[in-house]
C-alpha positions as CSV (number, residue, x, y, z in Angstrom):
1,X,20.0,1.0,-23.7
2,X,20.0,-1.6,-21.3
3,X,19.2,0.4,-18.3
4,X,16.4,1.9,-20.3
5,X,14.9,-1.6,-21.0
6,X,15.3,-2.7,-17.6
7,X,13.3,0.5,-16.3
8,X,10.7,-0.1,-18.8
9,X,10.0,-3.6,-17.8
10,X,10.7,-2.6,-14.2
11,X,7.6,0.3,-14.4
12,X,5.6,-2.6,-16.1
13,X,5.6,-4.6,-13.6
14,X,5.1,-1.7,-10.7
15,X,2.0,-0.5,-12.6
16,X,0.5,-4.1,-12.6
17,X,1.4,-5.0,-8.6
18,X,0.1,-1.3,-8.1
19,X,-2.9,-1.8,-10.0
20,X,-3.7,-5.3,-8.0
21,X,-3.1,-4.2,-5.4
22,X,-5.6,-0.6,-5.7
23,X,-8.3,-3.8,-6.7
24,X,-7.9,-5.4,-4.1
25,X,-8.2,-2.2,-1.7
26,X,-10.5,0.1,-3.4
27,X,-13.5,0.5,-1.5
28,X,-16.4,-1.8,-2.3
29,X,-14.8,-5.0,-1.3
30,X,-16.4,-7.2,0.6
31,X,-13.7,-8.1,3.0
32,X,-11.6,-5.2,2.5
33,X,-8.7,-5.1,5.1
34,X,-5.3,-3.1,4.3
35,X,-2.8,-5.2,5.7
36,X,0.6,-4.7,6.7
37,X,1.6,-6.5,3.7
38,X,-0.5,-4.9,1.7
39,X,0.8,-1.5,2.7
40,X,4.8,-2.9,3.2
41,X,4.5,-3.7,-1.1
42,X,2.7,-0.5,-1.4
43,X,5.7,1.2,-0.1
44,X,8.5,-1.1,-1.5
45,X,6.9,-0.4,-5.2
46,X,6.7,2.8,-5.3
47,X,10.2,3.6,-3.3
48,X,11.9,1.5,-6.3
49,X,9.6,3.4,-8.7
50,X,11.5,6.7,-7.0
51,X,14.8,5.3,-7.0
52,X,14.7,4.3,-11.0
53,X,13.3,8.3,-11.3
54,X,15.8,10.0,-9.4
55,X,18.6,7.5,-11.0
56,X,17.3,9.3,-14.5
57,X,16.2,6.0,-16.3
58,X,12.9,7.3,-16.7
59,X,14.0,10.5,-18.8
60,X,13.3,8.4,-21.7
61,X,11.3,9.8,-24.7
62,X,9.8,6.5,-26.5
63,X,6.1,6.9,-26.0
64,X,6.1,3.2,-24.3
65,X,8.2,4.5,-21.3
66,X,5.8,7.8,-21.6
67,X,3.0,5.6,-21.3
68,X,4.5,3.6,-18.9
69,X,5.4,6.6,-16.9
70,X,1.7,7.7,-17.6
71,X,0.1,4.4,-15.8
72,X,1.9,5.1,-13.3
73,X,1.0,8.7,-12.5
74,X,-2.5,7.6,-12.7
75,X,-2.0,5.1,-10.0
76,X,-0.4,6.9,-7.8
77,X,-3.7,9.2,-7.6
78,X,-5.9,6.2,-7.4
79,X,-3.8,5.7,-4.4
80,X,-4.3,9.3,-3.3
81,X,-7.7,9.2,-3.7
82,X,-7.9,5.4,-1.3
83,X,-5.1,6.9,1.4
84,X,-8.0,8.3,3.4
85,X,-9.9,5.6,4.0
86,X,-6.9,3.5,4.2
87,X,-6.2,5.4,7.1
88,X,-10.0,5.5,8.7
89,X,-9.4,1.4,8.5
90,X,-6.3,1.6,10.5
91,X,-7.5,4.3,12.5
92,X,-10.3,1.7,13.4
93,X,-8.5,-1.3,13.9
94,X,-6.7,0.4,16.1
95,X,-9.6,1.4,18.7
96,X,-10.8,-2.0,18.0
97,X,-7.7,-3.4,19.1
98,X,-7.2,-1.1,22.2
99,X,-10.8,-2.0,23.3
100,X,-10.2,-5.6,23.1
101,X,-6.3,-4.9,24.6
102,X,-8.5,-3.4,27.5
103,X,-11.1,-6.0,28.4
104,X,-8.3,-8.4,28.6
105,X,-6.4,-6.3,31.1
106,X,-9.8,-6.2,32.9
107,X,-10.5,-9.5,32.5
108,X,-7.2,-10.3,33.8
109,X,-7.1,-8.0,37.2
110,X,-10.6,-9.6,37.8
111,X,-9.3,-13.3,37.4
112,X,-6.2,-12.5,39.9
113,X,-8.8,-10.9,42.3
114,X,-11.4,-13.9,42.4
115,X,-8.3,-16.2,43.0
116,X,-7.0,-14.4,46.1
Protein backbone atom coordinates (compact mmCIF):
# COMPACT_ATOMS: atom_id res chain seq x y z
CA UNK A 1 0.00 0.00 0.00
CA UNK A 2 2.64 2.22 0.66
CA UNK A 3 4.19 2.17 -2.72
CA UNK A 4 0.76 2.73 -4.04
CA UNK A 5 0.38 5.93 -1.92
CA UNK A 6 3.69 7.10 -2.78
CA UNK A 7 2.96 6.77 -6.67
CA UNK A 8 -0.33 8.48 -6.22
CA UNK A 9 1.09 11.51 -4.61
CA UNK A 10 4.18 11.10 -6.87
CA UNK A 11 1.67 11.38 -10.26
CA UNK A 12 0.10 14.38 -8.37
CA UNK A 13 2.67 16.29 -8.23
CA UNK A 14 4.06 15.36 -11.99
CA UNK A 15 0.64 16.39 -13.34
CA UNK A 16 0.85 19.86 -11.50
CA UNK A 17 4.78 20.61 -12.55
CA UNK A 18 3.59 19.27 -16.11
CA UNK A 19 0.74 21.36 -16.13
CA UNK A 20 2.91 24.70 -15.11
CA UNK A 21 4.99 24.07 -17.00
CA UNK A 22 2.53 23.46 -20.56
CA UNK A 23 1.21 27.30 -19.07
CA UNK A 24 4.04 28.60 -19.15
CA UNK A 25 5.01 27.25 -22.80
CA UNK A 26 1.84 27.02 -24.53
CA UNK A 27 1.76 29.38 -27.31
CA UNK A 28 0.31 32.83 -26.67
CA UNK A 29 2.81 33.95 -24.20
CA UNK A 30 4.13 36.94 -24.40
CA UNK A 31 7.70 36.17 -23.66
CA UNK A 32 7.53 32.62 -24.45
CA UNK A 33 11.13 30.96 -24.50
CA UNK A 34 11.65 27.11 -23.85
CA UNK A 35 14.58 26.92 -21.92
CA UNK A 36 16.98 24.44 -21.16
CA UNK A 37 15.47 24.23 -17.81
CA UNK A 38 12.31 24.21 -18.87
CA UNK A 39 12.93 21.28 -21.22
CA UNK A 40 15.67 19.34 -18.54
CA UNK A 41 12.15 19.21 -15.91
CA UNK A 42 10.18 18.38 -18.85
CA UNK A 43 12.27 15.37 -19.30
CA UNK A 44 13.14 14.49 -15.62
CA UNK A 45 9.10 14.39 -14.89
CA UNK A 46 8.07 12.48 -17.21
CA UNK A 47 11.25 9.83 -17.13
CA UNK A 48 10.21 9.30 -13.23
CA UNK A 49 6.56 9.16 -14.44
CA UNK A 50 7.93 6.02 -16.79
CA UNK A 51 10.01 4.57 -14.16
CA UNK A 52 6.96 4.42 -11.50
CA UNK A 53 4.88 2.73 -14.76
CA UNK A 54 7.29 0.20 -15.80
CA UNK A 55 8.05 -0.54 -11.84
CA UNK A 56 3.98 -1.51 -11.93
CA UNK A 57 2.84 1.01 -9.12
CA UNK A 58 0.55 2.49 -11.42
CA UNK A 59 -1.48 -0.86 -12.08
CA UNK A 60 -3.71 0.33 -9.44
CA UNK A 61 -7.51 0.30 -9.83
CA UNK A 62 -8.83 3.14 -7.26
CA UNK A 63 -10.41 5.61 -9.53
CA UNK A 64 -8.06 8.43 -7.89
CA UNK A 65 -4.86 6.72 -9.36
CA UNK A 66 -7.18 6.21 -12.60
CA UNK A 67 -7.76 9.79 -12.60
CA UNK A 68 -4.47 10.48 -11.75
CA UNK A 69 -3.14 8.31 -14.48
CA UNK A 70 -5.84 10.10 -16.71
CA UNK A 71 -4.29 13.89 -16.07
CA UNK A 72 -1.50 12.69 -17.00
CA UNK A 73 -2.27 11.12 -20.39
CA UNK A 74 -3.86 14.33 -21.16
CA UNK A 75 -0.73 16.14 -20.62
CA UNK A 76 1.40 14.29 -22.23
CA UNK A 77 -0.73 15.24 -25.53
CA UNK A 78 -0.82 18.81 -24.57
CA UNK A 79 2.77 18.33 -24.79
CA UNK A 80 2.53 16.49 -28.17
CA UNK A 81 0.52 19.01 -29.48
CA UNK A 82 3.39 22.15 -28.13
CA UNK A 83 6.66 19.71 -29.26
CA UNK A 84 6.42 21.37 -32.73
CA UNK A 85 6.73 24.68 -32.02
CA UNK A 86 9.00 23.86 -29.19
CA UNK A 87 11.19 22.70 -31.72
CA UNK A 88 10.59 25.77 -34.41
CA UNK A 89 11.81 28.02 -31.20
CA UNK A 90 14.95 26.02 -30.86
CA UNK A 91 15.31 25.63 -34.36
CA UNK A 92 15.32 29.55 -34.32
CA UNK A 93 17.41 30.32 -31.65
CA UNK A 94 19.76 28.35 -33.14
CA UNK A 95 20.17 30.40 -36.59
CA UNK A 96 19.89 33.31 -34.42
CA UNK A 97 22.71 32.28 -32.50
CA UNK A 98 24.92 31.09 -35.48
CA UNK A 99 24.25 34.48 -37.13
CA UNK A 100 25.41 36.37 -34.21
CA UNK A 101 28.32 33.46 -33.65
CA UNK A 102 29.29 34.69 -37.23
CA UNK A 103 29.41 38.46 -37.15
CA UNK A 104 31.61 38.02 -34.19
CA UNK A 105 34.09 35.84 -36.08
CA UNK A 106 33.78 38.64 -38.78
CA UNK A 107 34.01 41.25 -36.51
CA UNK A 108 36.92 39.68 -35.03
CA UNK A 109 39.20 38.84 -38.36
CA UNK A 110 38.33 42.53 -39.29
CA UNK A 111 39.68 43.87 -35.79
CA UNK A 112 43.11 41.70 -36.23
CA UNK A 113 43.35 43.10 -39.83
CA UNK A 114 42.94 46.96 -38.99
CA UNK A 115 45.58 46.33 -36.22
CA UNK A 116 48.31 44.88 -38.52
Amino acid sequence: MEGVVFSLQGFRETNQKLESLIEILSPGQKTLSVTPAHMATLLAEVVQAGEWLRAGSGNDAREDMADELEGYRQRLQKLLYLLPSFHAQLLTERCRLQAEKDHLEATAAWARSVSV
